[in-house]
KEZA-582249 format. One record per residue: residue number from 1; x, y, z of N, C-alpha, C, O, CB in turn. Coordinates in pm, 1 decimal, decimal comma. Glycine has a CB too. Layout:
% residues N
(NUM (X Y Z) (X Y Z) (X Y Z) (X Y Z) (X Y Z)) ...
END
This chain:
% residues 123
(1 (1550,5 -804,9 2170,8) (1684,8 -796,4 2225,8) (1764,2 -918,7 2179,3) (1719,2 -1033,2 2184,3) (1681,4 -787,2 2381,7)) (2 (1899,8 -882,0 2128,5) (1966,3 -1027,1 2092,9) (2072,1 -1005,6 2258,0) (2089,5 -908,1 2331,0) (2082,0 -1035,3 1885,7)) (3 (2127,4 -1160,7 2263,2) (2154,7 -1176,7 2370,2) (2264,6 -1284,7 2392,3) (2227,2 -1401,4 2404,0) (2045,4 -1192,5 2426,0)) (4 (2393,6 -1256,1 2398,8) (2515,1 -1350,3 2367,6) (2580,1 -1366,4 2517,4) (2632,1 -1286,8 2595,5) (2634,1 -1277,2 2244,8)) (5 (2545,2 -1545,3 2521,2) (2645,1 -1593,0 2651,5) (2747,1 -1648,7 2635,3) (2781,2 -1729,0 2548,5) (2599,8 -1676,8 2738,4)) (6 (2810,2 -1598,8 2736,7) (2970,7 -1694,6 2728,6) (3036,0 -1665,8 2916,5) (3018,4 -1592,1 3013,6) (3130,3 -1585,7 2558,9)) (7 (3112,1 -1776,9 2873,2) (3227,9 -1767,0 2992,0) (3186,0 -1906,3 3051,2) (3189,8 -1898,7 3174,0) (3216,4 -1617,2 3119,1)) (8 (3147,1 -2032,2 3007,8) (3108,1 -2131,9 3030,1) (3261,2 -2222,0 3000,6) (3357,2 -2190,5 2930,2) (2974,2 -2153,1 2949,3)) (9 (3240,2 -2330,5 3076,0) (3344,1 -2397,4 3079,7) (3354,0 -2510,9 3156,6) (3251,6 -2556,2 3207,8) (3425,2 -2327,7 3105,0)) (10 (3525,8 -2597,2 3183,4) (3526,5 -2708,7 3245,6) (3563,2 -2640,4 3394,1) (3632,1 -2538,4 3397,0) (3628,4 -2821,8 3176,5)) (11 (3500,8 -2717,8 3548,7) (3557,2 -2629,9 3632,1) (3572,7 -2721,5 3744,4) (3492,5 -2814,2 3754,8) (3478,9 -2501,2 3656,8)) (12 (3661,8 -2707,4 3825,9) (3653,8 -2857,4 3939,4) (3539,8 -2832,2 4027,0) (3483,0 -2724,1 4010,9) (3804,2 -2885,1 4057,2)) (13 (3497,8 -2907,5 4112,5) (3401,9 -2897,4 4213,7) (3501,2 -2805,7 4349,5) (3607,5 -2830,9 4406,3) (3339,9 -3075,7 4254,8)) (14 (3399,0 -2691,2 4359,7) (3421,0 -2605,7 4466,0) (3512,8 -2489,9 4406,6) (3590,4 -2423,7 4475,5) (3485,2 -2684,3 4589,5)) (15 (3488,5 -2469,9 4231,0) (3528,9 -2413,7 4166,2) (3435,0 -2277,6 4155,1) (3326,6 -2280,9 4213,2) (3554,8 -2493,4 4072,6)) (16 (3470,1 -2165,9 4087,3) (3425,8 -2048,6 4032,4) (3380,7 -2026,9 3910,2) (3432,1 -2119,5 3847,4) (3501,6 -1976,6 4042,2)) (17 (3322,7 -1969,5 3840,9) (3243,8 -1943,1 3741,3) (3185,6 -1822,2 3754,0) (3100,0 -1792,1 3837,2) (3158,3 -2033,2 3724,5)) (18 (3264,5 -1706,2 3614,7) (3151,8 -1554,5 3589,3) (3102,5 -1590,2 3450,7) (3175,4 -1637,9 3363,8) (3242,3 -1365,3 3582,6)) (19 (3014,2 -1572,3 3440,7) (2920,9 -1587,6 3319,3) (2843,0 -1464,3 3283,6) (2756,4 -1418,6 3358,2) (2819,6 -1698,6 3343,8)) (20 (2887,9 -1390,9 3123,5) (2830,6 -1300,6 3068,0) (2712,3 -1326,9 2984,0) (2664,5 -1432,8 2943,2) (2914,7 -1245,2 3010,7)) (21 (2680,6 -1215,6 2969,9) (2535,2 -1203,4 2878,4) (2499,6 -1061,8 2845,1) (2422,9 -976,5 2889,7) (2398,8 -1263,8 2961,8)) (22 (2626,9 -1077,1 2703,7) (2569,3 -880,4 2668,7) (2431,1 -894,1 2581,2) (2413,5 -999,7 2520,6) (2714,3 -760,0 2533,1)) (23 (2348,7 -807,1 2574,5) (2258,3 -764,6 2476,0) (2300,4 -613,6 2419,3) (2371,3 -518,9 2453,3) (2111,6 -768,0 2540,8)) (24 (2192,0 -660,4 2287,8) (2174,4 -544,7 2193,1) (2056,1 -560,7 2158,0) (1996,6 -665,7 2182,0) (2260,8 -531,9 2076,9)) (25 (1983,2 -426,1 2074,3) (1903,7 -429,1 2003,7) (1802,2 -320,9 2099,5) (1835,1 -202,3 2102,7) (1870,7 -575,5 1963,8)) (26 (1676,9 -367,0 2177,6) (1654,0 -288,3 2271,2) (1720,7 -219,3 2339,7) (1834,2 -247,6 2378,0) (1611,2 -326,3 2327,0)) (27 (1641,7 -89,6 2372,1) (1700,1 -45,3 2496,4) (1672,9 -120,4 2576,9) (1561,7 -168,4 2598,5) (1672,7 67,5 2542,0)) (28 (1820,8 -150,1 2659,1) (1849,3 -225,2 2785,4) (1785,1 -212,8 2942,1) (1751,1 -282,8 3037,4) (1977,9 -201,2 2798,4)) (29 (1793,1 -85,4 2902,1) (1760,0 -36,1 3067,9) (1590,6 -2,9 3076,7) (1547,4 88,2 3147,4) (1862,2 136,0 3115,0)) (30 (1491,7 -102,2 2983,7) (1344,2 -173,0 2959,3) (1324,5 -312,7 2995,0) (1220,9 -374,3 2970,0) (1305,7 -171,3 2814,1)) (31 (1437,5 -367,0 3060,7) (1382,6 -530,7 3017,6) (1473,2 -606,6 3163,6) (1556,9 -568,7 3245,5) (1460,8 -606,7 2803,5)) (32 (1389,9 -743,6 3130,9) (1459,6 -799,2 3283,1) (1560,0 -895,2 3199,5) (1555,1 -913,0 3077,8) (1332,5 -901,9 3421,3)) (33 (1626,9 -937,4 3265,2) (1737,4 -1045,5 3210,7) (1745,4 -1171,4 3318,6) (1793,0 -1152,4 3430,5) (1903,9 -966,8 3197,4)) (34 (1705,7 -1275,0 3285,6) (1691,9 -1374,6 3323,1) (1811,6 -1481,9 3368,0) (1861,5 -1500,1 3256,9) (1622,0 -1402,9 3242,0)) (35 (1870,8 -1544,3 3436,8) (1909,2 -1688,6 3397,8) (1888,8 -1785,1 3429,4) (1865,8 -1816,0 3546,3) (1990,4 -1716,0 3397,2)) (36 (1891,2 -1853,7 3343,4) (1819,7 -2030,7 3355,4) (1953,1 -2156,3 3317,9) (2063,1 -2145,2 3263,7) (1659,4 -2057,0 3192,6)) (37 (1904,5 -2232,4 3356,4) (2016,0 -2335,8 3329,8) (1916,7 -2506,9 3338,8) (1823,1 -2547,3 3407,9) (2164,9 -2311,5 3480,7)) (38 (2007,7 -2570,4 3220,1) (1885,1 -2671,2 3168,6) (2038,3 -2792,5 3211,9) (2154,2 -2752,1 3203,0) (1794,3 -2647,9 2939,2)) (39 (2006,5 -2921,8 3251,5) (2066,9 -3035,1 3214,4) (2041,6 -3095,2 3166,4) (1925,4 -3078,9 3129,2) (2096,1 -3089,4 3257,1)) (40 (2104,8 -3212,6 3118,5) (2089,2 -3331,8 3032,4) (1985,5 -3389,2 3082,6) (1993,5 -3432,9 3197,4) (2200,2 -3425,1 3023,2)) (41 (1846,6 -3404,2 2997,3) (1733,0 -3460,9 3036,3) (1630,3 -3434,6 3189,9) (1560,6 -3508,8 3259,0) (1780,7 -3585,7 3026,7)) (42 (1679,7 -3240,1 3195,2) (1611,8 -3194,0 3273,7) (1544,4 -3107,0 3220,8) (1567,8 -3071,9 3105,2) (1663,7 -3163,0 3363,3)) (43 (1444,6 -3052,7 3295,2) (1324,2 -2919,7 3247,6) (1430,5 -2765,6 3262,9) (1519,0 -2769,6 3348,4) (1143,8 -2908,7 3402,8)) (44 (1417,8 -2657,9 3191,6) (1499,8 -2597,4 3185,8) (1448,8 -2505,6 3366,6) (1330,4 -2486,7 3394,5) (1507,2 -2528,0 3022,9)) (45 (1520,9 -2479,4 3426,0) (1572,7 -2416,6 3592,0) (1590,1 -2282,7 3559,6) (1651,5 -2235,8 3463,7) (1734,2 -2480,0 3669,7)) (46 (1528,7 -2223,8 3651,1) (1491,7 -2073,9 3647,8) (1604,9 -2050,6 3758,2) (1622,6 -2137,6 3843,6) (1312,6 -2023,0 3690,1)) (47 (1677,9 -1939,9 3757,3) (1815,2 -1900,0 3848,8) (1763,5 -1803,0 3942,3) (1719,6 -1821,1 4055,9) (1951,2 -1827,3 3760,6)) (48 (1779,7 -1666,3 3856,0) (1731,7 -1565,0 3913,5) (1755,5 -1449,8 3789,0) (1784,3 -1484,1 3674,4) (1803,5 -1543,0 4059,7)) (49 (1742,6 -1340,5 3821,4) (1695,7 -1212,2 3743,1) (1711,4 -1092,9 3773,8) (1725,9 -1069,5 3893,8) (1583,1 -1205,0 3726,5)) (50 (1713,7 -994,3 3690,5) (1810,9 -847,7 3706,8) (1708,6 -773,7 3627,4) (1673,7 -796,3 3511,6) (1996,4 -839,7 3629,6)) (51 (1649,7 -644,8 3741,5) (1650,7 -578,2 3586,1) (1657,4 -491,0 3580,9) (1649,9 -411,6 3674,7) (1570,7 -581,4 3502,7)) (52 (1676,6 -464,8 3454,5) (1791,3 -334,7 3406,0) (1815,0 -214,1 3500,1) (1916,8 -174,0 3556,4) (1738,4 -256,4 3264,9)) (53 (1632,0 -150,4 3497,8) (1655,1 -47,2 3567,4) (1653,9 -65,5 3697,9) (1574,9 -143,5 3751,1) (1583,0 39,3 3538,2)) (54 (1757,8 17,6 3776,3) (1789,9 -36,4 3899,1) (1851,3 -118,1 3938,9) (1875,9 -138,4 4057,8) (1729,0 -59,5 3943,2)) (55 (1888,2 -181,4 3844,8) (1932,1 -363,0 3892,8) (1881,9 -433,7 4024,5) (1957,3 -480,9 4109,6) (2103,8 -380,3 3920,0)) (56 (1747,4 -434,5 4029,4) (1724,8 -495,1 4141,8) (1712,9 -682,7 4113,1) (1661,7 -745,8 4020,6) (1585,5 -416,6 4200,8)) (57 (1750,3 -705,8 4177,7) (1750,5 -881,6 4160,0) (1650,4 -968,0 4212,7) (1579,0 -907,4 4292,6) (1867,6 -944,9 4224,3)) (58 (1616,0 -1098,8 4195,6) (1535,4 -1189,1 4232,0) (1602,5 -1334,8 4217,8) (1647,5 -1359,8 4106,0) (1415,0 -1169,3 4156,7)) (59 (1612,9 -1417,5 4300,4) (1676,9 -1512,7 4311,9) (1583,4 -1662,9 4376,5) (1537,8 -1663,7 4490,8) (1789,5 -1455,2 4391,4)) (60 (1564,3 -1810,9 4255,6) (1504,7 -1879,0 4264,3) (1614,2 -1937,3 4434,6) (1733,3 -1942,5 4465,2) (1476,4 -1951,0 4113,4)) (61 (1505,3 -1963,2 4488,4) (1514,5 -1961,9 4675,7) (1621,5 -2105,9 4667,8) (1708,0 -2110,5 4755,3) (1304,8 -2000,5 4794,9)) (62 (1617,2 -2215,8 4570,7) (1735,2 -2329,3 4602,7) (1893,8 -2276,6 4560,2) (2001,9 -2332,5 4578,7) (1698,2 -2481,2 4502,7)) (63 (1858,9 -2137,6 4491,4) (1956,0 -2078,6 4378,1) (2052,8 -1982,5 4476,5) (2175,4 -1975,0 4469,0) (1861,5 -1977,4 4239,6)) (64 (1965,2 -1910,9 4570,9) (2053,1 -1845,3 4655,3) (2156,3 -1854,0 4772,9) (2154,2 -1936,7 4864,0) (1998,1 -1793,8 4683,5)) (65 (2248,8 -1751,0 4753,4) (2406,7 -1845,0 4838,6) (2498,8 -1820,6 4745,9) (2580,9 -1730,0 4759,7) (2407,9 -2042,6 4864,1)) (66 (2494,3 -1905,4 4633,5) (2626,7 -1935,9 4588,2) (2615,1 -1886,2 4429,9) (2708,3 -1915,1 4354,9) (2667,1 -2105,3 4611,8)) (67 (2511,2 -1818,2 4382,9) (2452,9 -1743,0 4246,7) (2434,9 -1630,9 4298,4) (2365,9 -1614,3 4398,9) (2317,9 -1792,8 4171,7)) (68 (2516,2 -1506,0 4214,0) (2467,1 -1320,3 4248,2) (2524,2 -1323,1 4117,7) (2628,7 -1362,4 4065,9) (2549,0 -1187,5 4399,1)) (69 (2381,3 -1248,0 4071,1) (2357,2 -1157,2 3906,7) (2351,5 -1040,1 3956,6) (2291,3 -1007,9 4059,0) (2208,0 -1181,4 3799,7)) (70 (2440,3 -943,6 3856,4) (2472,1 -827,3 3830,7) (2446,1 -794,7 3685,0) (2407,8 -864,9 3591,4) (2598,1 -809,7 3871,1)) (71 (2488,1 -629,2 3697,5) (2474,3 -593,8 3561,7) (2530,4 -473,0 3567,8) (2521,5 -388,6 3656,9) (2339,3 -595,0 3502,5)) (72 (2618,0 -469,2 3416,8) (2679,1 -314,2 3413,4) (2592,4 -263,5 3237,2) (2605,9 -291,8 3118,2) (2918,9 -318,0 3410,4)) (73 (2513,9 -184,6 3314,7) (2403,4 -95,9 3204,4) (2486,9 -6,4 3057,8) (2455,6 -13,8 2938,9) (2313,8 54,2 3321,8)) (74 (2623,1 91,8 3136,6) (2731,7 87,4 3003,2) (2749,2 -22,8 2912,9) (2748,5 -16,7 2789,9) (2867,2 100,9 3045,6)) (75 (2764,7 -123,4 2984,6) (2804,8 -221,7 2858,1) (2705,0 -330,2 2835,7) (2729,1 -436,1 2777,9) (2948,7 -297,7 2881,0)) (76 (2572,9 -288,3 2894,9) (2459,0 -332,7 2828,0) (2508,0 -472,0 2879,3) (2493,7 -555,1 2789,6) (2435,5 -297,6 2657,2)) (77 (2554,7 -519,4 2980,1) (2597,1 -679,5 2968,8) (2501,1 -709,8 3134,8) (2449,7 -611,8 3188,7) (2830,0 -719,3 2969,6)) (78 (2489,9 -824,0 3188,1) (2453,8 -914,6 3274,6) (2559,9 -1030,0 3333,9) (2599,3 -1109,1 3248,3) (2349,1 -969,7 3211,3)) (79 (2605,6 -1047,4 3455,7) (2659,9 -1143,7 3532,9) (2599,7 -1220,9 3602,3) (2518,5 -1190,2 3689,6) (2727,5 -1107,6 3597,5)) (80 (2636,8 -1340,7 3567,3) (2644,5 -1441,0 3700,3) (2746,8 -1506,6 3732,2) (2814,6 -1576,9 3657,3) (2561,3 -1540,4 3701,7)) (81 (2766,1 -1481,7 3872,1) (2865,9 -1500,7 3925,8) (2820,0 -1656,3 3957,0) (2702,5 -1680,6 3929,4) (2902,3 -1394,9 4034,9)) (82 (2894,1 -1758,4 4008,3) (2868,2 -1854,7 4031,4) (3004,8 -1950,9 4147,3) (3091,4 -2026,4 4103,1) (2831,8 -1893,3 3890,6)) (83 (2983,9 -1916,3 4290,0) (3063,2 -2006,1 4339,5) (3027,7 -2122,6 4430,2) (2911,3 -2132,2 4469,0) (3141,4 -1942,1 4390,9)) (84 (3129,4 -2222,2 4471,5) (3141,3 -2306,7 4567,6) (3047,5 -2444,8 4424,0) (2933,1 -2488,5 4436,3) (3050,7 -2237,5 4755,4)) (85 (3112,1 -2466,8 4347,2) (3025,9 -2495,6 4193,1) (3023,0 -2679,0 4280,3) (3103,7 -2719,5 4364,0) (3157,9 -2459,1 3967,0)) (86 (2926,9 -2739,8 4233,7) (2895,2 -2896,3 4231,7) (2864,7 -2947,5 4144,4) (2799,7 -2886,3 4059,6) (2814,6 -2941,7 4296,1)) (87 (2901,1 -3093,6 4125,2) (2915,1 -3139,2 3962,0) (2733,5 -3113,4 3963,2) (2696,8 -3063,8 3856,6) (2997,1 -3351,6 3914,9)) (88 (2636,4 -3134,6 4047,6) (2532,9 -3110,5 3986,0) (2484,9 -3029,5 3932,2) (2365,4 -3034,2 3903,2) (2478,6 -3125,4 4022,3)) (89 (2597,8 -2883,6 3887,7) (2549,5 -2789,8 3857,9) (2585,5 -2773,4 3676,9) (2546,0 -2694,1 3591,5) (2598,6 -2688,3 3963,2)) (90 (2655,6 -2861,4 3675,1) (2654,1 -2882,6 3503,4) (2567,3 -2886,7 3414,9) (2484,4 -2974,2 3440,0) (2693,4 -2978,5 3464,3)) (91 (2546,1 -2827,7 3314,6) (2423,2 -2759,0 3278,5) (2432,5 -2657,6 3168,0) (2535,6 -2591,6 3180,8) (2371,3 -2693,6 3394,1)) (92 (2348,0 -2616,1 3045,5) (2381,5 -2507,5 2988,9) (2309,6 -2427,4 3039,2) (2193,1 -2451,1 3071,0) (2381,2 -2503,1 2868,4)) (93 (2381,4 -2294,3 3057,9) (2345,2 -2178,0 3113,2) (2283,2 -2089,9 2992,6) (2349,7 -2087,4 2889,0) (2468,3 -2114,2 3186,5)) (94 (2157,0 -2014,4 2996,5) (2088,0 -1933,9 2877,6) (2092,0 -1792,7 2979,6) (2142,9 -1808,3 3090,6) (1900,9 -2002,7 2813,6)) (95 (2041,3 -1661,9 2944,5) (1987,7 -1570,7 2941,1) (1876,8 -1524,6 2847,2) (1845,3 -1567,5 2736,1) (2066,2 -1516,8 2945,3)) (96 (1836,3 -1446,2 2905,7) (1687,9 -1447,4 2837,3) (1619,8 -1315,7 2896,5) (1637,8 -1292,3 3016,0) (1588,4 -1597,5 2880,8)) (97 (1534,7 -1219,4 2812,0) (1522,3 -1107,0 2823,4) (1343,1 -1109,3 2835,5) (1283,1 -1194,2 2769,6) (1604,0 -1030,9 2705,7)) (98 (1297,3 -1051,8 2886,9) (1139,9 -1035,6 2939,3) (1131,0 -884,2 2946,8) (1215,3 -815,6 3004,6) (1100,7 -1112,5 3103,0)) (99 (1006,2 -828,2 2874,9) (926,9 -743,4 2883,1) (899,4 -697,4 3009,9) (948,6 -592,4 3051,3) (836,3 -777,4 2826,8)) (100 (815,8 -774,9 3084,0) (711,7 -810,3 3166,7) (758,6 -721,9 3274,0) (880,4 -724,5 3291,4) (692,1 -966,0 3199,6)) (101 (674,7 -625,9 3367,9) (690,2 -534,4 3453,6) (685,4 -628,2 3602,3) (778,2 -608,9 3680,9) (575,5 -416,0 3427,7)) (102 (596,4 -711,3 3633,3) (627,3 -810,2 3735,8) (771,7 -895,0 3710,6) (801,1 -935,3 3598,1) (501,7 -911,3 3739,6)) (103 (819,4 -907,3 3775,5) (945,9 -1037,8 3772,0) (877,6 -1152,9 3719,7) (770,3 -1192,2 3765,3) (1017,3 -1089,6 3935,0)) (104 (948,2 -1215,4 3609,8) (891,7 -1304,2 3537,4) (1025,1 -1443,4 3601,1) (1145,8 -1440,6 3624,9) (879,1 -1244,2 3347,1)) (105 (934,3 -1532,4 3606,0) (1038,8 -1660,0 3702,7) (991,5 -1784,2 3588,9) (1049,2 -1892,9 3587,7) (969,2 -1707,9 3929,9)) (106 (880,2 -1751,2 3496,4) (910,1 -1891,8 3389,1) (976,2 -1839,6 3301,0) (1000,3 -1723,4 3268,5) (786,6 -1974,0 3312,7)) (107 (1019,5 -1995,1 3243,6) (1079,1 -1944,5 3118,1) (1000,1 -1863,1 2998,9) (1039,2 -1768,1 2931,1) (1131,4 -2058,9 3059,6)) (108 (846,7 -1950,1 2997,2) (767,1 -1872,5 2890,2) (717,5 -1743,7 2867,8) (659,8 -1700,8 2767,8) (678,3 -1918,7 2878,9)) (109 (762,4 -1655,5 3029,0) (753,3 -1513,6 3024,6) (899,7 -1430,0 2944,3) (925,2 -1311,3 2923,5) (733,2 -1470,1 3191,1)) (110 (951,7 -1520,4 2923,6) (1088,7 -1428,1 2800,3) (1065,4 -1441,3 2693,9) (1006,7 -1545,6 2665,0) (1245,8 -1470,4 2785,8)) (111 (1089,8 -1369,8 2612,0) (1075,7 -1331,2 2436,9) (1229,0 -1392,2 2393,5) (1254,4 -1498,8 2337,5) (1056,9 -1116,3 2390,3)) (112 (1294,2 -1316,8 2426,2) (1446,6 -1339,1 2370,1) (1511,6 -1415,3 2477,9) (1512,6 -1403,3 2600,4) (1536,9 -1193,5 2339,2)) (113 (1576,4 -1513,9 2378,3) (1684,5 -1581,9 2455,8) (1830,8 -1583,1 2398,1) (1826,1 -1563,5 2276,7) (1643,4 -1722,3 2473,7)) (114 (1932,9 -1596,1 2435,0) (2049,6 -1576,7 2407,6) (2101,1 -1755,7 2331,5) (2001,9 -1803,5 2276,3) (2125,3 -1512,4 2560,7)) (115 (2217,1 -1844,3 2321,9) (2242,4 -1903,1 2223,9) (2283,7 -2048,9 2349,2) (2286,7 -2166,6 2313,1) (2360,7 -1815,5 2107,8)) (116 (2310,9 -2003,0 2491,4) (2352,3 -2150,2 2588,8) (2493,2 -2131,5 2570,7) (2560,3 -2130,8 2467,6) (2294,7 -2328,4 2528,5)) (117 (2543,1 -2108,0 2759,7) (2693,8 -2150,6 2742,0) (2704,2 -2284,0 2837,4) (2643,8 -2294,7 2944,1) (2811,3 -2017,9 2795,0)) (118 (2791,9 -2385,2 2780,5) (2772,2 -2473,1 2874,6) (2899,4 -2485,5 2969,2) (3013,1 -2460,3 2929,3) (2733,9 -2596,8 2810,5)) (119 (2862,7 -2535,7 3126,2) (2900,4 -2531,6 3219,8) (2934,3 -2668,2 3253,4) (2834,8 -2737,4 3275,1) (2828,3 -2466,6 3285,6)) (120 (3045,7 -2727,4 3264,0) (3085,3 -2881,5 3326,1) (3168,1 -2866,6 3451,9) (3278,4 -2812,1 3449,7) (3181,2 -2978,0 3215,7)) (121 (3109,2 -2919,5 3569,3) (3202,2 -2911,5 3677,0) (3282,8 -3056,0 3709,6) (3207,1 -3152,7 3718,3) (3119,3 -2861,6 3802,6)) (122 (3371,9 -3073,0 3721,6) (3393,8 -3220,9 3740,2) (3424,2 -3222,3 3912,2) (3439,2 -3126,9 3988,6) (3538,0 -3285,6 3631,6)) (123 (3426,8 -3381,5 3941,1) (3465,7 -3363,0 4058,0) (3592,1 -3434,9 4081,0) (3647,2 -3429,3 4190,9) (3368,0 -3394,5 4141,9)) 
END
């Protein structure tokens, strides 16, 4: 699966953020879609996850609240929504596509990853 993010940007604190992630290549409605988000001289952060079929979600437990991933299967794309933003949340944001029939929560359970949009919140 190739896998293109965007909608990253500068944003004030207590700001908003939607962040896409279309794929191609696979069929879509086979695979989970991931997001992760890495900072400057951090280990890359597992978000939460969608997948395809069904869109049922999974959400890393410090992540939930103010992160809800969606997905519209027509356009083969993935959301994360992102509000009430804190500068600690600055960070590049990836997507990333997994096989794997269990919910996969490392990074090393994805095959494909998409290219990093980055996210700056100021305060």
């Amino acid at each position: 699966v190739q896998l293109q993010a965007s909608g990253g940007g500068l944003v004030q604190a207590g700001g908003s953020l939607r962040l896409s992630c279309a794929a191609s290549g696979r069929t879509f409605s086979s695979v989970v879609v991931g997001w992760f988000r890495q900072a400057p001289g951090k280990e890359r952060e597992f978000i939460g996850a969608i997948r395809s079929s069904g869109l049922s979600t999974y959400y890393e437990d410090s992540m939930k609240g103010r992160f809800t991933i969606s997905g519209d299967n027509a356009k083969n794309t993935v959301y994360l929504q992102m509000n009430s933003l804190k500068p600690e949340d600055t960070a590049v944001y990836y997507c990333a596509a997994s096989a794997k029939r269990i919910m996969p929560t490392r990074y090393y359970e994805y095959d494909d990853w998409g290219q990093g949009t980055l996210v700056t919140v100021s305060s």
